[in-house]
N, CA, C and O atoms as CSV, one atom per row, in Angstrom:
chain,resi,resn,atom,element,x,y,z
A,1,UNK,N,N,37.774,111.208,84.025
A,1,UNK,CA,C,38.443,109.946,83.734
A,1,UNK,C,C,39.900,110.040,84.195
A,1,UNK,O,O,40.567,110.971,83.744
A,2,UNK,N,N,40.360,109.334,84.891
A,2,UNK,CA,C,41.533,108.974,85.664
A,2,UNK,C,C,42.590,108.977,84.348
A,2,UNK,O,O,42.227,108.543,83.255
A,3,UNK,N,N,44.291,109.659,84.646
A,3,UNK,CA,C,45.265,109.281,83.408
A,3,UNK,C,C,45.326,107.590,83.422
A,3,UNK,O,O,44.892,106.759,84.219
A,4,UNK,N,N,46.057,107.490,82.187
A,4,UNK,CA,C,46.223,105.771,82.180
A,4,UNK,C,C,47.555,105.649,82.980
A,4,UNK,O,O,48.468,106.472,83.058
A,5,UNK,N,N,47.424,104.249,83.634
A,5,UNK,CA,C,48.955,103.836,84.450
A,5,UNK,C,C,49.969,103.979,82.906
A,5,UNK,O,O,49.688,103.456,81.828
A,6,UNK,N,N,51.250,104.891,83.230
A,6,UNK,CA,C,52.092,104.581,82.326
A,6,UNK,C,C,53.351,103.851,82.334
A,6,UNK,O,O,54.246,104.333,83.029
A,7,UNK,N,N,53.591,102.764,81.683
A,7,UNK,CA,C,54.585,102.075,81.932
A,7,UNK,C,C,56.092,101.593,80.979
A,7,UNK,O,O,56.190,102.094,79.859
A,8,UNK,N,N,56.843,100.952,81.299
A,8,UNK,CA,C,58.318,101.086,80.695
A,8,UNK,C,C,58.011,99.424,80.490
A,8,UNK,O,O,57.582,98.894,81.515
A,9,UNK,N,N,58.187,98.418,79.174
A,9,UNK,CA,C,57.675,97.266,79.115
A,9,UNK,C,C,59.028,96.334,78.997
A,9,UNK,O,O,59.231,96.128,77.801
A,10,UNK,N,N,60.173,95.603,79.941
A,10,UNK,CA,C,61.114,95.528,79.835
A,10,UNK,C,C,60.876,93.765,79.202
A,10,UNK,O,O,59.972,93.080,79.681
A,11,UNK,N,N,61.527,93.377,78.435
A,11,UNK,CA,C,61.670,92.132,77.832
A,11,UNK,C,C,60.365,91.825,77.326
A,11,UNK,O,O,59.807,90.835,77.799
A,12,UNK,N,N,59.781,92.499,76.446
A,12,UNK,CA,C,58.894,92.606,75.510
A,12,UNK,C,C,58.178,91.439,74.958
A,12,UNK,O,O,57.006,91.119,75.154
A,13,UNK,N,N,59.015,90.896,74.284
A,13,UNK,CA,C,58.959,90.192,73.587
A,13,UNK,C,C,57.949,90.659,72.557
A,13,UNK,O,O,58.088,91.791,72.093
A,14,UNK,N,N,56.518,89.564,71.989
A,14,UNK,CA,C,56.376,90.390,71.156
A,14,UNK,C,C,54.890,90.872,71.551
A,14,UNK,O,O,53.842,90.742,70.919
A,15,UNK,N,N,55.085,91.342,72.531
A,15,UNK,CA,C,54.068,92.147,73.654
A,15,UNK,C,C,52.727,91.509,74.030
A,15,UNK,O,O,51.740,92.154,73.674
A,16,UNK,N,N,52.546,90.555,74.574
A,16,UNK,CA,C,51.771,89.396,75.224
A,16,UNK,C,C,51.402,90.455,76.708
A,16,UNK,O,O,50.229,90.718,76.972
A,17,UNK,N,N,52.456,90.941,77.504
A,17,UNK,CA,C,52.025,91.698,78.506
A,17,UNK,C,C,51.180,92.731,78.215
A,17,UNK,O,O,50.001,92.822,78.555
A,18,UNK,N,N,51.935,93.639,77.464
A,18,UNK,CA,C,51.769,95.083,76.625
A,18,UNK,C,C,50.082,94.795,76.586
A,18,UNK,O,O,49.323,95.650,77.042
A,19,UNK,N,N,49.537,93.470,75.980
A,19,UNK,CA,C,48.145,93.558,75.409
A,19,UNK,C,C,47.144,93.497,76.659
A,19,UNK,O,O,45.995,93.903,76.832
A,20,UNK,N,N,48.137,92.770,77.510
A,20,UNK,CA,C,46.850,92.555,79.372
A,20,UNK,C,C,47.347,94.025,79.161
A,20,UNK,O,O,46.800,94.541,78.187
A,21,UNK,N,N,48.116,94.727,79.720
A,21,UNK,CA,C,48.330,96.021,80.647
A,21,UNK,C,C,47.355,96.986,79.826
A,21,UNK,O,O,46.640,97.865,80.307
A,22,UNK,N,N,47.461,96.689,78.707
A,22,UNK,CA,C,46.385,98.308,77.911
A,22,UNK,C,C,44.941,97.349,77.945
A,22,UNK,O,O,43.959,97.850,77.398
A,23,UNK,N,N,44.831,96.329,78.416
A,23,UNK,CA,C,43.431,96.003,78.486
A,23,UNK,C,C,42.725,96.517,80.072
A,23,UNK,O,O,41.567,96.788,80.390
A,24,UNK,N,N,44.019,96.497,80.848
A,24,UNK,CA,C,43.542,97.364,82.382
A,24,UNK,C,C,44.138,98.566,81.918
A,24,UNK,O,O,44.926,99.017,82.750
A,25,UNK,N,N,44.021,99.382,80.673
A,25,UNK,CA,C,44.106,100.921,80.596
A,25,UNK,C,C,45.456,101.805,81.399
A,25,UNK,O,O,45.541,102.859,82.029
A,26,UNK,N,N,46.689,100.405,80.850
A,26,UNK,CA,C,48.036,101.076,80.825
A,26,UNK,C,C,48.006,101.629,79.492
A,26,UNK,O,O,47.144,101.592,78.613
A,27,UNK,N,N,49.299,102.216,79.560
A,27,UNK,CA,C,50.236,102.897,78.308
A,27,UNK,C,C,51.320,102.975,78.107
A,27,UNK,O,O,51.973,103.714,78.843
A,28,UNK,N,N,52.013,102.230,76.994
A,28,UNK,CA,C,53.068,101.587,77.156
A,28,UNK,C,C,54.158,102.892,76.681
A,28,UNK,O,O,54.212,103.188,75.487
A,29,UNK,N,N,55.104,103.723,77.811
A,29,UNK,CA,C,55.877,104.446,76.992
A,29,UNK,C,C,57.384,103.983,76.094
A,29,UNK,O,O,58.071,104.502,75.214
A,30,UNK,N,N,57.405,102.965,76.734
A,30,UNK,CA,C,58.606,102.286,75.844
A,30,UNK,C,C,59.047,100.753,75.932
A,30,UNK,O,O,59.279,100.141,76.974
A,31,UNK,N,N,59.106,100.318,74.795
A,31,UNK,CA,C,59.344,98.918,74.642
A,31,UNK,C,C,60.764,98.645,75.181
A,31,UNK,O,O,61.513,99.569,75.498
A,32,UNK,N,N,61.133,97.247,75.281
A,32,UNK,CA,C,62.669,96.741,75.427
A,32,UNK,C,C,62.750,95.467,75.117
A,32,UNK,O,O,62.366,94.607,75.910
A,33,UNK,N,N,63.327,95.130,73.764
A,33,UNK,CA,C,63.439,93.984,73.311
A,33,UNK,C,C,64.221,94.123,72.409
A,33,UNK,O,O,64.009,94.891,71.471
A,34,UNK,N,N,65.919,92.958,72.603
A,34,UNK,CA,C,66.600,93.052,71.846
A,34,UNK,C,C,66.476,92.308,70.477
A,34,UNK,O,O,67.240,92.485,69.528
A,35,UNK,N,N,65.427,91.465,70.501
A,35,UNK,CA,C,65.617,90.234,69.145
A,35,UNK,C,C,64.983,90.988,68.406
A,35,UNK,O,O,63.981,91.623,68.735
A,36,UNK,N,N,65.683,90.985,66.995
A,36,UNK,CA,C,65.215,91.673,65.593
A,36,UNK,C,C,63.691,91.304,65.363
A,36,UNK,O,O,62.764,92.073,65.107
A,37,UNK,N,N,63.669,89.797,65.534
A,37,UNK,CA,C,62.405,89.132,65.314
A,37,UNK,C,C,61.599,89.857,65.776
A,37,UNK,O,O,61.360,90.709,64.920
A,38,UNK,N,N,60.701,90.120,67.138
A,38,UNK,CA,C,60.170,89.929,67.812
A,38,UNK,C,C,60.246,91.894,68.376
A,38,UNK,O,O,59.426,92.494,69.071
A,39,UNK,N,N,61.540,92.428,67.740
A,39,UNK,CA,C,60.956,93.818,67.512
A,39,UNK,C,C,60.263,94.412,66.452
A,39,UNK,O,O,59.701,95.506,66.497
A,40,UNK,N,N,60.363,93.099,64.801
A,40,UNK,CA,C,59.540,93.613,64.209
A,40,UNK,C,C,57.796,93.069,64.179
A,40,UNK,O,O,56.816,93.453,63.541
A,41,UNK,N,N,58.001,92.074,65.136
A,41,UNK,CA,C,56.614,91.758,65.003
A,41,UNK,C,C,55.963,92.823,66.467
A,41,UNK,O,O,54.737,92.931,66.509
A,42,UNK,N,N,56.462,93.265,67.145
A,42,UNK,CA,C,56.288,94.803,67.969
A,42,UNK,C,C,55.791,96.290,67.329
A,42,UNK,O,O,55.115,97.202,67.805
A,43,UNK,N,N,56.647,96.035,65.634
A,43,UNK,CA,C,56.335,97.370,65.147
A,43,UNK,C,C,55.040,97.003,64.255
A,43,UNK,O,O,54.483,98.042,63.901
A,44,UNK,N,N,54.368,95.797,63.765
A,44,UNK,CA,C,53.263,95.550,63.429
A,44,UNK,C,C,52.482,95.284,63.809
A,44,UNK,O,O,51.457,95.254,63.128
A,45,UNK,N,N,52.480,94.899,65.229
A,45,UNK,CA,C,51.311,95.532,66.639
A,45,UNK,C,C,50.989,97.111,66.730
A,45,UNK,O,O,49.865,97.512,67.031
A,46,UNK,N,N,52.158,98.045,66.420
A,46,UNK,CA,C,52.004,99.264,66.864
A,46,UNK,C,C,51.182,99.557,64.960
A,46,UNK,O,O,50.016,99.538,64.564
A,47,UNK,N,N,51.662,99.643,64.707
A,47,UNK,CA,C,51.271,99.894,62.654
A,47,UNK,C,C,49.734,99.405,63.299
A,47,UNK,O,O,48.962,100.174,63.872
A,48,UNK,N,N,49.561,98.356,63.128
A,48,UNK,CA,C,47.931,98.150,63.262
A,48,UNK,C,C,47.196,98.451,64.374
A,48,UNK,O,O,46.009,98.147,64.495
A,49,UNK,N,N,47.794,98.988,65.130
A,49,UNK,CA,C,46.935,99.620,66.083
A,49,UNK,C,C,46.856,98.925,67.933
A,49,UNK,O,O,46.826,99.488,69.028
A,50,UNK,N,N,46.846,97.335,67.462
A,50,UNK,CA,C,47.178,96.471,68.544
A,50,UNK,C,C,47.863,97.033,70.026
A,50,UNK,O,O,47.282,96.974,71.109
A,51,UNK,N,N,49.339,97.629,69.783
A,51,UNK,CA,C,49.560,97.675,70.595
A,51,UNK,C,C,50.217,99.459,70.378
A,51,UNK,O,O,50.635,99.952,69.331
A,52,UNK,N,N,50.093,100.263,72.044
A,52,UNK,CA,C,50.706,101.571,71.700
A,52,UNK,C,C,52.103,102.007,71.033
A,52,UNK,O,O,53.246,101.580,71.196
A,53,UNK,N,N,51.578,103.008,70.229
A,53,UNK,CA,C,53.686,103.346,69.724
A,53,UNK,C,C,54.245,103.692,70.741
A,53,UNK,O,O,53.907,104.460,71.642
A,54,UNK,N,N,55.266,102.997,70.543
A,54,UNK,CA,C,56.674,103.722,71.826
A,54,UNK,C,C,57.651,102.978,71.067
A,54,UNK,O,O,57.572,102.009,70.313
A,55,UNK,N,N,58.828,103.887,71.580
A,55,UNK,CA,C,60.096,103.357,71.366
A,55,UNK,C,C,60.241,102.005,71.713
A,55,UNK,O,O,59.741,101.406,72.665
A,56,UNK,N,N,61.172,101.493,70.604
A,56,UNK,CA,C,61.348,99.824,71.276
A,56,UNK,C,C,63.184,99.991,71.593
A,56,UNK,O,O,64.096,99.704,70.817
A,57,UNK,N,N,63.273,100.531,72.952
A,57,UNK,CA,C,64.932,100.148,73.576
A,57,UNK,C,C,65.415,98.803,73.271
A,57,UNK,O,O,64.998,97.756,73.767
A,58,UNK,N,N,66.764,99.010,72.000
A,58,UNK,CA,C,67.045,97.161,71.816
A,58,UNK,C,C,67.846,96.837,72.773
A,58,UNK,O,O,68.055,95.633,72.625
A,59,UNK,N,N,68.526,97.290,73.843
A,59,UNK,CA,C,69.227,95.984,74.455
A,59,UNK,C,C,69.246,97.111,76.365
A,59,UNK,O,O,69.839,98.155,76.636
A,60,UNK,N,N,68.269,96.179,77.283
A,60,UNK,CA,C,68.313,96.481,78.412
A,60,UNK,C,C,69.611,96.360,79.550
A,60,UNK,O,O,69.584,96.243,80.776
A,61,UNK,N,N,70.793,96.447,78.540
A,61,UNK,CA,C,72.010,96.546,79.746
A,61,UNK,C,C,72.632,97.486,79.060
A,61,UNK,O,O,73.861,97.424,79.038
A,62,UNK,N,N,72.002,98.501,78.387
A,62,UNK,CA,C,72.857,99.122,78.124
A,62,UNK,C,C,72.413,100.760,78.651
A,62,UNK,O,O,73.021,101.720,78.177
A,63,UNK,N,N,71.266,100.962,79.701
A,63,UNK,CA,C,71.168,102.023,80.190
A,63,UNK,C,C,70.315,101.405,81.891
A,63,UNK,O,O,69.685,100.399,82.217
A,64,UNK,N,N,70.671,102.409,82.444
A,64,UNK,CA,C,70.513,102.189,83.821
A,64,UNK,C,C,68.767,102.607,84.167
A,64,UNK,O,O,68.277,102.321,85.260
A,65,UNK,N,N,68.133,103.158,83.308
A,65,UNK,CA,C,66.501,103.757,83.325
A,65,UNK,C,C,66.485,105.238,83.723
A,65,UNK,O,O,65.397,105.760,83.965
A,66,UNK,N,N,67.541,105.903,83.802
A,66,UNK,CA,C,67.589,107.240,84.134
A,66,UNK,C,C,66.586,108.432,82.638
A,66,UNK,O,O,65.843,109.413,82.687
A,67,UNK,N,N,67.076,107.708,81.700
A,67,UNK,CA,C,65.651,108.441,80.976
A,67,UNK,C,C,64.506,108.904,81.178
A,67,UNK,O,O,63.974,110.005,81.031
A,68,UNK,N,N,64.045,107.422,81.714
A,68,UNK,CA,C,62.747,107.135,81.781
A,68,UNK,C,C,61.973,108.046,83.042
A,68,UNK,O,O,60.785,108.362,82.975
A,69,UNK,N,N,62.906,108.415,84.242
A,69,UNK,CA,C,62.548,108.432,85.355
A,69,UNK,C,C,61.764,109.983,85.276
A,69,UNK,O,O,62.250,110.873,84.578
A,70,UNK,N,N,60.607,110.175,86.006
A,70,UNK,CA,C,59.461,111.022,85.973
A,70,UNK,C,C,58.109,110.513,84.500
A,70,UNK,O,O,56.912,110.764,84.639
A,71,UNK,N,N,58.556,109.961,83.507
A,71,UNK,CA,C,57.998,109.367,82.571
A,71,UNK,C,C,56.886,108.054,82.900
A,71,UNK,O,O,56.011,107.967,82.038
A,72,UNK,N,N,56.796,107.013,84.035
A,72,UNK,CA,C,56.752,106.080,84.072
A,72,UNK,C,C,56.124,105.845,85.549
A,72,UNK,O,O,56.337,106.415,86.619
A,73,UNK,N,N,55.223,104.725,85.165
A,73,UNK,CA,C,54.350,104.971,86.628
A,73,UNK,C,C,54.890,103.606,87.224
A,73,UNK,O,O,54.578,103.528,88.412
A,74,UNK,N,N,55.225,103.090,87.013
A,74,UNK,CA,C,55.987,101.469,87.112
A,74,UNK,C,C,56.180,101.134,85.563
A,74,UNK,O,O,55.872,101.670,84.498
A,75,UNK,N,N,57.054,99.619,86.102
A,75,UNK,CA,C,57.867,98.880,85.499
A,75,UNK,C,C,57.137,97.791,85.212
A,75,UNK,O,O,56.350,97.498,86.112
A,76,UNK,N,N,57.119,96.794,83.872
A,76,UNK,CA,C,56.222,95.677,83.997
A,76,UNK,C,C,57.585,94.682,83.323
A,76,UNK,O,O,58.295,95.434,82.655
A,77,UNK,N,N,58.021,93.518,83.318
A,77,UNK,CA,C,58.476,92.704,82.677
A,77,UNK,C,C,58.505,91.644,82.704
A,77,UNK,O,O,58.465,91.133,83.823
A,78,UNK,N,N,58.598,90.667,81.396
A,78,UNK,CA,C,58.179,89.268,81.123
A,78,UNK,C,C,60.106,88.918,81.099
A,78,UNK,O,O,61.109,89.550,80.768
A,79,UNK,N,N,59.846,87.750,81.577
A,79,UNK,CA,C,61.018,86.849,81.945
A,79,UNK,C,C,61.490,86.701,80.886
A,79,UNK,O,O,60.722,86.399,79.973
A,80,UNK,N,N,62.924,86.856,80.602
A,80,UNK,CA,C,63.381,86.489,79.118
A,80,UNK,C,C,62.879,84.611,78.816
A,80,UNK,O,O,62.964,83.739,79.680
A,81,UNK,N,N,62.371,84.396,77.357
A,81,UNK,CA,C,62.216,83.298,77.502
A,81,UNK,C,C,63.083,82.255,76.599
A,81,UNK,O,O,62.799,81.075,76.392
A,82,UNK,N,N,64.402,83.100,76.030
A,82,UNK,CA,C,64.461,82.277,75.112
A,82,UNK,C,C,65.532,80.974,75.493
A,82,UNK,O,O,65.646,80.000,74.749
A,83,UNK,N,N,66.308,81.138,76.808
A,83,UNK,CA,C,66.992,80.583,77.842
A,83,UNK,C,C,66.052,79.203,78.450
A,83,UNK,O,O,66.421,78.102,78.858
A,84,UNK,N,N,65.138,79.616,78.352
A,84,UNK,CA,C,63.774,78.164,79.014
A,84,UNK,C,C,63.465,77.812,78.173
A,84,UNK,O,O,63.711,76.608,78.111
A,85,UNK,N,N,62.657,78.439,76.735
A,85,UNK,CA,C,61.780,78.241,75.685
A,85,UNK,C,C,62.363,76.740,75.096
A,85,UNK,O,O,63.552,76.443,74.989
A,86,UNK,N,N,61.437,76.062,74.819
A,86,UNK,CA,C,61.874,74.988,73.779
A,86,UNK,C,C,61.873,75.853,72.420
A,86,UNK,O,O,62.058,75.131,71.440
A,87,UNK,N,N,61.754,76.852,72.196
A,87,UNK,CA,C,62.290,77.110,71.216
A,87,UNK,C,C,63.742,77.618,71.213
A,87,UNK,O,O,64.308,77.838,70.142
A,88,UNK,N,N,64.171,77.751,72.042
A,88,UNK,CA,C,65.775,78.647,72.382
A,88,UNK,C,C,66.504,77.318,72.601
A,88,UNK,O,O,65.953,76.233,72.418
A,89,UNK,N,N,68.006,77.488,73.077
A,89,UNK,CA,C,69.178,75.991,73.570
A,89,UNK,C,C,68.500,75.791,74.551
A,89,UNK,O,O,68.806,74.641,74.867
A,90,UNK,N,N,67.715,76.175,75.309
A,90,UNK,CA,C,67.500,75.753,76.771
A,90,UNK,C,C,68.430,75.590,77.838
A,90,UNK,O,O,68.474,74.765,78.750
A,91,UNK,N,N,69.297,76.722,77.476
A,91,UNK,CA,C,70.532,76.904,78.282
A,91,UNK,C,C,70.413,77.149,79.877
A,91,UNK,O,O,71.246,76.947,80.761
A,92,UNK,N,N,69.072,77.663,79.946
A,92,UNK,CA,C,68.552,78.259,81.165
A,92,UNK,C,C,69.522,79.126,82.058
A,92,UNK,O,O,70.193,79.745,81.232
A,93,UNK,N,N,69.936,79.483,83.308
A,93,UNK,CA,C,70.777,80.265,83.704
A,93,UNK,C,C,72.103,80.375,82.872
A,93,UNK,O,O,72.735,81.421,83.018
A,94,UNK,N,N,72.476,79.669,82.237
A,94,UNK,CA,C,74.108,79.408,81.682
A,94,UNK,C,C,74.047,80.424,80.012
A,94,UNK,O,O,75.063,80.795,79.424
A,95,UNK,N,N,72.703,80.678,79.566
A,95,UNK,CA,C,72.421,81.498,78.437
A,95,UNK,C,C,72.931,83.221,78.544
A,95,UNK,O,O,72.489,83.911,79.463
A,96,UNK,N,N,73.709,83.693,77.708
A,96,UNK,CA,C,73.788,85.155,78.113
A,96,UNK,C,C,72.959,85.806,77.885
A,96,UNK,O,O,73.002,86.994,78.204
């Protein structure tokens, strides 16, 4: 049996990707999502089993990925959404 693709899951959210990628038999070595929300509904995916434990990195400007590097078979990430979301201002580019 082949290793699983392992991957670095950048803008998380509350792992919608994470659940396709381990359904094609990734493995998620580390989360990245800064909203409190949406990292704790991350750690009750991992608690129940849903989704793999890994670290959840809270804020992706604050390291360049040099950690990660030899760890990680690619990169997967979901578009921040809370800048578009009708649930966010809908600030779109102008959102920090």
């Amino acid at each position: 049996m082949p290793e699983p693709l392992r991957y670095l899951s950048l803008c998380s959210g509350v792992g919608g990707l994470d659940l396709a990628m381990q359904s094609l038999g990734g493995r998620t070595v580390a989360y990245c999502e800064q909203d409190p929300y949406r990292q704790a509904v991350l750690h009750a995916r991992m608690r129940d089993g849903r989704l793999d434990c890994a670290p959840i990195w809270p804020d992706l400007r604050t390291s360049h990925g040099v950690e990660w590097r030899g760890s990680v078979d690619c990169v997967v990430a979901d578009f921040p959404c809370p800048p578009f979301s009708t649930a966010g201002k809908r600030l779109g580019a102008a959102d920090p």
